[in-house]
C-alpha positions as CSV (number, residue, x, y, z in Angstrom):
1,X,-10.5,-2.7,-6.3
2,X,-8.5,-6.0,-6.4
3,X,-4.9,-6.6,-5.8
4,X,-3.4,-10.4,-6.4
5,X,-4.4,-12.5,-3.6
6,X,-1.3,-14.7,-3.6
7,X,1.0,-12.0,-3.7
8,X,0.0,-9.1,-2.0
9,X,1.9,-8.1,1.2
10,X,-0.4,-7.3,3.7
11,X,2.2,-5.6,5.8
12,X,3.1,-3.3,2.6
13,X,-0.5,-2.8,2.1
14,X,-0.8,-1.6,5.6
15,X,2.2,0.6,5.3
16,X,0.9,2.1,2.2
17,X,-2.3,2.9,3.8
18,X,-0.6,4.5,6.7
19,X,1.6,6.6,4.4
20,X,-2.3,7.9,3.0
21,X,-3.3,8.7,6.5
22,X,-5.2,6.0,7.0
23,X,-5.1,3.9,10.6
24,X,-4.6,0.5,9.8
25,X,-5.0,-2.9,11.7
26,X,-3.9,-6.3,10.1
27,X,-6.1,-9.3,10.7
28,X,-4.3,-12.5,11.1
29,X,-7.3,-14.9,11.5
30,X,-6.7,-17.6,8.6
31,X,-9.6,-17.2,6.0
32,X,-10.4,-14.0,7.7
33,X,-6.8,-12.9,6.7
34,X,-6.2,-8.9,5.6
35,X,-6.8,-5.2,7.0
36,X,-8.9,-3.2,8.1
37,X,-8.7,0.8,7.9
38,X,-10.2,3.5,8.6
39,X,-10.0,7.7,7.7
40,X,-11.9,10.5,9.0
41,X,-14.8,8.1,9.9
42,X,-14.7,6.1,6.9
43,X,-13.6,2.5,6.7
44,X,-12.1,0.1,4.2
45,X,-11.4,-3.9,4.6
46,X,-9.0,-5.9,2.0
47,X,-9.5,-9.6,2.1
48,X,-6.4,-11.3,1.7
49,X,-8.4,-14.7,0.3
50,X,-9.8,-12.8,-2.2
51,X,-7.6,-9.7,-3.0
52,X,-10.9,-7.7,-2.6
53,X,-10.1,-3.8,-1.3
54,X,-14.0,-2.5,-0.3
55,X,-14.6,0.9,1.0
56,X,-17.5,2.1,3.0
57,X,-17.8,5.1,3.3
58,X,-15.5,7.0,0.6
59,X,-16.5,8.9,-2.2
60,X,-13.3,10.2,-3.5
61,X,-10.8,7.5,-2.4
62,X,-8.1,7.8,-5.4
63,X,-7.6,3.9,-5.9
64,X,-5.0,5.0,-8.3
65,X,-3.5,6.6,-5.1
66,X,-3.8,3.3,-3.3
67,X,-2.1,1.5,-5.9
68,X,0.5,4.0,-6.4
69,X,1.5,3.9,-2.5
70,X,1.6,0.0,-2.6
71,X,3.9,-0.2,-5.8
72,X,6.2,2.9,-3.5
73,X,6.1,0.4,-0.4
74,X,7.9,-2.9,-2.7
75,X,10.2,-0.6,-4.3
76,X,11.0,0.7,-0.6
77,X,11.4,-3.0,0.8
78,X,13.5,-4.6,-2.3
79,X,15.8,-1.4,-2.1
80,X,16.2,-2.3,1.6
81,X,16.8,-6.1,1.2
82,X,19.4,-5.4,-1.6
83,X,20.7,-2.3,0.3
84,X,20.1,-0.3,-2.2
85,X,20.0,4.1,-1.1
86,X,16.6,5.2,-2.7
87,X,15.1,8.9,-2.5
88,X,11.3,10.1,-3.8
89,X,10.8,12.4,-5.6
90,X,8.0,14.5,-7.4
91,X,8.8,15.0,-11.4
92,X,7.6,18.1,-13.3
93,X,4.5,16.2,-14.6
94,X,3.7,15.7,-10.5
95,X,4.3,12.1,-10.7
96,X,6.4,10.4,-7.8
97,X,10.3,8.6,-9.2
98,X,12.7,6.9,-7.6
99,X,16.3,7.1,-7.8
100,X,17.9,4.8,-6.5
101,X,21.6,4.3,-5.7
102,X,23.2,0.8,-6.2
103,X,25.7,-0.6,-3.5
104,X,29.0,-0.9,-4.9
């Protein structure tokens, strides 16, 4: 799985992973840059260079769900930097949506 190198958040990243259950440690080491993570005895690495996400480990790791947690971490942190009053929830179809509430 790949996310954009030059724009992924690594600390969003993280927080998404966490949010999954995963424990999560961010590597600040220059072209060593990214995360590592691990679940249940399984373990992950994204590479910040290359915007590689590579799992070791997991056979049904929902990517999908990866992604999904990501997208629900930069939603969380714009709504926070424009102060914006945002609550999750599941629709009938079981898919998470956001309403948000704009400051006045």
């Amino acid at each position: 799985m790949e996310f954009l190198a030059t724009t992924t958040d690594l600390n969003l990243l993280a927080e998404a992973l966490k949010a999954l259950g995963f424990q999560v440690r961010i590597i600040e080491d220059g072209l060593q840059a990214g995360l590592q993570f691990a679940k249940y005895g399984c373990s992950g690495t994204y590479n910040k260079a290359t915007g590689k996400l590579e799992t070791r480990g997991f056979q049904g790791l929902d990517i999908d769900e990866v992604k999904r947690g990501y997208s629900e971490q930069v939603v969380n942190s714009q709504a926070k930097k424009f102060g914006w009053k945002i609550q999750w929830k599941t629709n009938d179809a079981g898919n998470r949506e956001a309403e948000v509430e704009k400051r006045s």
